[in-house]
C-alpha positions in Angstrom: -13.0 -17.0 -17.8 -10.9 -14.1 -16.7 -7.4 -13.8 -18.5 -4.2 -13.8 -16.1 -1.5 -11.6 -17.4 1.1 -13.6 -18.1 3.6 -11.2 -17.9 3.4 -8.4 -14.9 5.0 -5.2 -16.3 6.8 -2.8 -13.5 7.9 0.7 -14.0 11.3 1.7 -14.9 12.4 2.5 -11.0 11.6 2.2 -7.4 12.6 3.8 -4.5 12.4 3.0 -0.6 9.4 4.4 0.6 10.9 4.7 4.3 7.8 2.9 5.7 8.2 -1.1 6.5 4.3 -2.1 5.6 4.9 -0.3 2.5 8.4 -1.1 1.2 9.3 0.5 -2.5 7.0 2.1 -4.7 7.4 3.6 -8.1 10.3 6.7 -7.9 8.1 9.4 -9.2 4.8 8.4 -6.8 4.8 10.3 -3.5 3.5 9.5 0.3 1.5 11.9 2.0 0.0 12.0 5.5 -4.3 11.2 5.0 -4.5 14.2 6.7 -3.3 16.2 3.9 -5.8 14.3 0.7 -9.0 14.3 2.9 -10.9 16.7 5.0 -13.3 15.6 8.0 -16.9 16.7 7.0 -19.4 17.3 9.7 -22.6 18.4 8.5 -26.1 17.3 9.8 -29.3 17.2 8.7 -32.1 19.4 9.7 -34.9 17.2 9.7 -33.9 13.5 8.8 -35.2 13.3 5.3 -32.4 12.4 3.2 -32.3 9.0 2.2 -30.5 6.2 4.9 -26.9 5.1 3.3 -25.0 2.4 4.7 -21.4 1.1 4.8 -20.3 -2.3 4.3 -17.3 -4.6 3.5 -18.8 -6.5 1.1 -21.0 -3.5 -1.3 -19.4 -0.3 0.1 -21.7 2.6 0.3 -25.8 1.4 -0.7 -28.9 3.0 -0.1 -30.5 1.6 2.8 -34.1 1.4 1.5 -32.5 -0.9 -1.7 -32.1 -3.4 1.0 -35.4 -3.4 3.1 -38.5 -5.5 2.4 -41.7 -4.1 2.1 -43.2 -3.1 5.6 -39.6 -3.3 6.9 -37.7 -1.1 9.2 -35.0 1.3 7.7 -33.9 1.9 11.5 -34.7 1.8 15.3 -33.8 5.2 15.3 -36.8 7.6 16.6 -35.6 10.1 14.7 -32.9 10.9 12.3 -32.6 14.4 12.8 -29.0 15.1 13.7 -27.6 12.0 11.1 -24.4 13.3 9.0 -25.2 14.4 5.7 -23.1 12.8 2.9 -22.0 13.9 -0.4 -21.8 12.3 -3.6 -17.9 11.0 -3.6 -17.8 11.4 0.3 -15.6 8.7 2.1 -17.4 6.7 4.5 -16.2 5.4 7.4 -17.8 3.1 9.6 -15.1 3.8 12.3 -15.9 0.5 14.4 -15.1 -2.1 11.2 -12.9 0.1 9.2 -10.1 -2.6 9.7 -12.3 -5.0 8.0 -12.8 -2.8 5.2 -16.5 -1.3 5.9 -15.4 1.9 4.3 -16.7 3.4 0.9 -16.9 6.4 -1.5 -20.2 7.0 -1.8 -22.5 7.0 -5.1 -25.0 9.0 -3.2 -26.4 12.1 -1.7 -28.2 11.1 1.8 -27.7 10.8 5.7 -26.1 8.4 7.5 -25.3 7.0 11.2 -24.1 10.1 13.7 -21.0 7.2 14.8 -19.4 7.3 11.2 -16.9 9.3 9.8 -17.6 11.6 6.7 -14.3 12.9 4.4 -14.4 14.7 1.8 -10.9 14.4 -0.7 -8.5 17.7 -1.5 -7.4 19.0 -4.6 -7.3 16.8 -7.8 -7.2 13.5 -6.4 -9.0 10.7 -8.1 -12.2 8.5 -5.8 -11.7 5.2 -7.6 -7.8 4.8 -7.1 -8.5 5.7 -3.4 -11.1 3.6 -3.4 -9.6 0.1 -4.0 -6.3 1.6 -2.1 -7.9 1.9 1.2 -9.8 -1.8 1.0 -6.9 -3.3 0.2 -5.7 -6.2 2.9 -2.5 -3.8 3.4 -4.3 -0.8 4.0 -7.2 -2.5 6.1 -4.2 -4.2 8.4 -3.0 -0.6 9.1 -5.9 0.4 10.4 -6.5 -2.1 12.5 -2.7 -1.5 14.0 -3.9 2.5 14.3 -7.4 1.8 16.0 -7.9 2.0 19.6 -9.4 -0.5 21.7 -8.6 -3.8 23.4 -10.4 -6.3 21.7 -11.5 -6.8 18.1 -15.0 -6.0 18.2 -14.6 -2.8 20.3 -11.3 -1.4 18.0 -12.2 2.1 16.3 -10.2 4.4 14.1 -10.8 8.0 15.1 -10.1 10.6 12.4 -6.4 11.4 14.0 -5.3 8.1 13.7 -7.3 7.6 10.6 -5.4 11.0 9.6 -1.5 9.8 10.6 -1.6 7.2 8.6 0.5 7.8 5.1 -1.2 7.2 1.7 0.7 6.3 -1.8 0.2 9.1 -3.8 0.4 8.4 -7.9 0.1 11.6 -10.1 -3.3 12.4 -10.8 -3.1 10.9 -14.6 -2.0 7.5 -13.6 -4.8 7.7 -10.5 -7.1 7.7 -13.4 -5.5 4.7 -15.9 -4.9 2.9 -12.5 -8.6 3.5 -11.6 -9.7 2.8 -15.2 -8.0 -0.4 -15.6 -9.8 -1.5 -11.9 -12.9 -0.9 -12.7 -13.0 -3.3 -16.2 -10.4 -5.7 -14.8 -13.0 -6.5 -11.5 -15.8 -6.3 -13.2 -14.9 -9.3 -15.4 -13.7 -11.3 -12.1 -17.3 -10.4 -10.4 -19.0 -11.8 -13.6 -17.0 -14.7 -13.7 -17.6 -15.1 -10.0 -21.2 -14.3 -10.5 -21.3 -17.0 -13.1 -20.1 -19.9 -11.0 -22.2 -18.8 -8.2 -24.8 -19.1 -10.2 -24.0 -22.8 -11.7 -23.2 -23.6 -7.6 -27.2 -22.7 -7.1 -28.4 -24.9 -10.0 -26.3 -27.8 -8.9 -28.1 -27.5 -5.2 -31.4 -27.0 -7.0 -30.5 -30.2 -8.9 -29.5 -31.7 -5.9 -33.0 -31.0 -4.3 -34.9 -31.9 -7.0 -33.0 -35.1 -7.1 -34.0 -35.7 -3.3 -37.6 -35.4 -3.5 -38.0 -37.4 -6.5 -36.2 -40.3 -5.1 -38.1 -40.0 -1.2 -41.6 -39.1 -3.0 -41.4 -41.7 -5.9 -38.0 -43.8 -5.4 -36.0 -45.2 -7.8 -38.4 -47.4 -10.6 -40.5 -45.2 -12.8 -42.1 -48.1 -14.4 -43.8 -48.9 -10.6 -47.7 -47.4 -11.5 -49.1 -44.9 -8.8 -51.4 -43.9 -7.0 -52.5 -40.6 -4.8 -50.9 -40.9 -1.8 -54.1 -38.2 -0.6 -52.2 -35.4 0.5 -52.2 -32.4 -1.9 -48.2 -31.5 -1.3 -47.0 -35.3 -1.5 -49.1 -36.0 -4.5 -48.2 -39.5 -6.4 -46.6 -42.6 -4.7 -45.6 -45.8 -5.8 -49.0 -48.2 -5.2 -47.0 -50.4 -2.9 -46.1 -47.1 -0.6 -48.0 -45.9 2.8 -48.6 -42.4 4.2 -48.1 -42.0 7.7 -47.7 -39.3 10.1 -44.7 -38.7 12.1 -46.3 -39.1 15.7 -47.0 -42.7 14.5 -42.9 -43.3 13.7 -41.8 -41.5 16.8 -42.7 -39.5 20.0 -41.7 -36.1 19.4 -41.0 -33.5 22.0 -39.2 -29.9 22.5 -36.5 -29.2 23.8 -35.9 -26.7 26.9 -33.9 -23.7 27.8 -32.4 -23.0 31.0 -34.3 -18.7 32.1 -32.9 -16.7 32.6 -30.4 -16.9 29.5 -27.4 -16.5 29.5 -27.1 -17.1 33.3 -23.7 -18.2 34.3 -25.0 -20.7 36.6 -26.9 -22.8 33.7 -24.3 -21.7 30.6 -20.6 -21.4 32.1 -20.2 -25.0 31.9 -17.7 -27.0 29.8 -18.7 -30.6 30.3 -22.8 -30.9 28.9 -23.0 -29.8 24.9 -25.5 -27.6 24.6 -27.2 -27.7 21.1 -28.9 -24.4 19.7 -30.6 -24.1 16.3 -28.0 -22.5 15.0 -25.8 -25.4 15.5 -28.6 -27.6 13.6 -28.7 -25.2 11.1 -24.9 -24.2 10.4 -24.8 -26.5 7.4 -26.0 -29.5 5.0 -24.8 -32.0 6.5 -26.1 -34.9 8.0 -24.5 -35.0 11.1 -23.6 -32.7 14.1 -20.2 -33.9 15.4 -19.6 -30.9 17.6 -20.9 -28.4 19.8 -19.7 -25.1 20.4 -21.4 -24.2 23.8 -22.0 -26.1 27.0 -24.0 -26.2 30.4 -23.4 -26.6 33.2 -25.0 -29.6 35.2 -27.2 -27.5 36.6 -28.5 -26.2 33.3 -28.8 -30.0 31.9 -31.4 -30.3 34.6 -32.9 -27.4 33.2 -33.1 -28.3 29.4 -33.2 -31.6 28.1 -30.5 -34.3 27.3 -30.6 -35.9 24.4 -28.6 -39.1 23.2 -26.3 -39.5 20.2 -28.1 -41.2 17.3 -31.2 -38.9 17.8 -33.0 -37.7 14.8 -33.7 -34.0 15.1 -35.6 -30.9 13.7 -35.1 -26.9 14.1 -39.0 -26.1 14.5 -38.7 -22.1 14.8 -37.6 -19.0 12.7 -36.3 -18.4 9.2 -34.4 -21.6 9.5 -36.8 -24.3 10.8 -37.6 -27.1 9.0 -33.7 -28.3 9.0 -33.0 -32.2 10.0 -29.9 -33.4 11.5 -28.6 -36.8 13.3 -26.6 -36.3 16.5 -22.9 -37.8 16.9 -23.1 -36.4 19.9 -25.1 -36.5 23.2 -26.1 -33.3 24.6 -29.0 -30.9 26.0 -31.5 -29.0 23.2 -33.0 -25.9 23.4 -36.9 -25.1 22.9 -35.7 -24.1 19.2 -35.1 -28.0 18.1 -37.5 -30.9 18.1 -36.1 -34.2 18.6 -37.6 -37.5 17.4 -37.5 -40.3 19.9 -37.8 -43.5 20.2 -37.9 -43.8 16.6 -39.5 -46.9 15.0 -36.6 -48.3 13.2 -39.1 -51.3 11.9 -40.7 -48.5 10.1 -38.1 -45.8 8.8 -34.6 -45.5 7.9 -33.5 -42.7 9.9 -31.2 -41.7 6.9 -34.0 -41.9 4.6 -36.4 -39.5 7.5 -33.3 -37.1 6.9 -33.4 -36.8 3.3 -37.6 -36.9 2.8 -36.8 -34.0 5.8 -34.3 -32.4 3.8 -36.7 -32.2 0.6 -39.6 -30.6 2.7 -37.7 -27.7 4.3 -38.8 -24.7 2.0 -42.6 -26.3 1.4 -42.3 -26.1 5.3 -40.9 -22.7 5.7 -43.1 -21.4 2.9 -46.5 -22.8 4.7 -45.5 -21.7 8.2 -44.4 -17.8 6.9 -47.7 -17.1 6.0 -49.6 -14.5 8.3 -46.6 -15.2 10.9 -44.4 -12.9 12.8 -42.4 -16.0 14.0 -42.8 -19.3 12.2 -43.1 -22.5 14.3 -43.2 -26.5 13.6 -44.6 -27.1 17.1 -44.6 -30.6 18.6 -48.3 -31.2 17.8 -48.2 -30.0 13.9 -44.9 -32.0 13.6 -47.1 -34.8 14.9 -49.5 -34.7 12.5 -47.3 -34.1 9.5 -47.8 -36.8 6.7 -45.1 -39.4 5.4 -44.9 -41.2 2.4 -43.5 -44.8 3.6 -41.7 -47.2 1.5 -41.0 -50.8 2.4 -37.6 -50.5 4.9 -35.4 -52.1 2.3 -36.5 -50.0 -0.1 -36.3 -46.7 2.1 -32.2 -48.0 2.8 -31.7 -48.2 -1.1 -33.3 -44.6 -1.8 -30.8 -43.7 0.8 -28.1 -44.9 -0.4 -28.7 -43.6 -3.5 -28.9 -40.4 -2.4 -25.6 -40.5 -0.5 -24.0 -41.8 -4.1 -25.3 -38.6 -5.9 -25.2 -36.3 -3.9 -21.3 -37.4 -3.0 -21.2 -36.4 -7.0 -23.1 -33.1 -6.5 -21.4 -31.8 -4.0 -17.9 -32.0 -5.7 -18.8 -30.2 -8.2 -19.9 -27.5 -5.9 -16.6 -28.2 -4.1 -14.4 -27.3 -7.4 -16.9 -24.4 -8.4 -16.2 -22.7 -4.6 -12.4 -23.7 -5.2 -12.5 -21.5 -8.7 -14.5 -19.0 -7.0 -11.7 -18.7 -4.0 -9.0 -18.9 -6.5 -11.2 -15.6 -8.7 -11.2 -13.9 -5.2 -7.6 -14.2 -4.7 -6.4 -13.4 -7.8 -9.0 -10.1 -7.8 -7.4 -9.1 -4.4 -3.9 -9.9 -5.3 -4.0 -8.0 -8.8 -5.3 -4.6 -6.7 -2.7 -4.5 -4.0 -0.2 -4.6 -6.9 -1.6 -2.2 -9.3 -2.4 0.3 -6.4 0.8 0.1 -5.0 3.2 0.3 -8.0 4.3 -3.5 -8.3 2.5 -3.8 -11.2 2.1 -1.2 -14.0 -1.0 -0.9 -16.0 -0.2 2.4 -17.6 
């Protein structure tokens, strides 16, 4: 676990730094314009060979090919002749999400996008103080006030604004302890965040494991079994059936108003109107709410479905995820819904969970040779089921609900640490880089 300082030193005196976001900083650190610690660099490559970098919020400056999959796409680009060359300790600048942060000194020689900026620092300055300075929430919220633009996603900060805006300026020595002490202090809060991210991954994998078990050989290991005669299911309980799902329920697809996006089908604010990615937002079991709606002339185009209804996203990286409607509403040709579901047959709680415990097999069966995965209507149909008695299917599922109540807390602490780790990591580099706190 990472130490807290339990007492936070400060230095000896403060003055008023004359700027209101800013207030007092240490009396011996200056403020100087941007303009005067960085110079704009506009150099371009000849031919578009230099390796692709990247600007983020989260990783800074990376080499794009570190991030693509084999086969993949660095760019859509045609060419990337003409792309600004960057210098090892270059400042990035994504100019469009600055004010989030997506700024970096970069690790790297390459090329990157012709729509960021590229600076270059003066003099003896130190990368690493400036580094965590400009990420910092202060810094990012003055950028945001200096870009141009009327709403969020369109703000950019062009180099003169970029340039007016005043920096805290520690002498060179104390750049370096400041950066120094940065580097090792964060580094132990990512490991300890990398830690419980980790345990947060083994306690869904238990989670999963604990699932399948219970919908593929319930509760009793003393029960003897037998093959259920499907290679992925393997065992059952003897007592247990295999069906398919077309047997349980009629499945169909749902629709999608064309064109998209027309205001005619999707201005509306009365008729929910349920995507995949509101089936596949999160774990839970239910969808209580929707974010879009139709109009009633889209519902005539798609098709409404009622509250209560089991159903399935069938297509893209995400299909195979099961949810339960609270809510009535239209569904698009991306989810499969499961109706009039033979409740003499299956729980619908326990078809969530044995649905929940196929989703990678699912994913990992349709990716192969395909461009798009899809769990259409007929396949669906003829998907196998391993079928406990009813009253056995409600006691799995309640059982499940129990420990997985248990599970999910202790994810629920692990994120609180983890947000706590975060906090703490941010709070402790506004006040070192600004002077509140002295490290050295």
């Amino acid at each position: 676990m990472v130490e807290v300082e339990n007492k936070i030193q400060r230095y000896d005196s403060y003055k008023d730094s004359g700027v209101e976001w800013l207030g007092e900083i240490p009396e011996h650190w200056e403020l100087r314009r941007i303009k005067y610690l960085f110079n704009e660099i506009n150099e371009r490559s000849d031919d578009g060979d230099e390796d692709l970098l990247s600007v983020s919020q989260y990783t800074g400056v990376t080499n794009k090919s570190d991030k693509v999959e084999a086969g993949g796409m660095l760019t859509n680009a045609l060419t990337l002749e003409g792309y600004k060359k960057v210098k090892k300790g270059d400042l990035v600048s994504n100019i469009m999400l600055a004010w989030n942060g997506s700024l970096g000194f970069s690790p790297f020689d390459g090329i990157t996008s012709p729509a960021y900026s590229i600076y270059r620092i003066y003099g003896e300055n130190h990368n690493r103080y400036f580094h965590y300075l400009l990420r910092t929430e202060l810094y990012k919220a003055e950028f945001k006030r200096n870009s141009s633009g009327v709403i969020e996603s369109r703000l950019r900060l062009y180099t003169d604004d970029f340039f007016n805006i005043l920096s805290i300026l520690p002498p060179l020595l104390e750049q370096t302890k400041i950066a120094q002490f940065l580097d090792d202090k964060t580094t132990k809060i990512d490991e300890a965040i990398a830690i419980k991210e980790q345990q947060i991954n083994l306690l869904k994998e238990r989670k999963q494991i604990l699932i399948h078990k219970a919908v593929t050989r319930g509760l009793d290991d003393s029960i003897p079994l037998k093959d259920s005669g499907v290679e992925w299911i393997g065992e059952i309980p003897e007592h247990w059936e295999v069906s398919k799902n077309g047997y349980i329920s009629r499945i169909i697809r749902g629709a999608s108003p064309r064109p998209a996006g027309h205001p005619m089908y999707f201005d509306g604010k009365d008729v929910p109107w349920l995507a995949v990615g509101d089936i596949t937002k999160d774990d839970n079991i239910y969808l209580n709410e929707a974010v879009n709606f139709l109009t009633n002339a889209g519902k005539k185009q798609s098709r409404y479905i009622l509250k209560g209804t089991f159903v399935l996203s069938n297509s893209g990286a995400t299909l195979g995820v099961p949810k339960i409607l609270k809510i009535s509403g239209c569904i698009n040709d991306g989810v499969l819904a499961f109706l009039d579901l033979r409740e003499d047959l299956i729980d619908k709680i326990f078809l969530y969970y044995y649905f929940a415990s196929q989703t990678k097999r699912l994913r990992e069966e349709m990716n192969q040779g395909a461009t798009q995965p899809n769990l259409n209507t007929d396949l669906v149909k003829q998907l196998p089921i391993a079928l406990p008695p009813l009253s056995e299917q409600k006691e799995i599922s309640a059982y499940i609900e129990t420990a997985s109540k248990k599970i999910e807390t202790a994810i629920g602490l692990k994120q609180q640490e983890i947000a706590k780790l975060k906090e703490y990591k941010s709070s402790l580099i506004n006040g070192v880089v600004t002077g509140k706190v002295r490290v050295c």
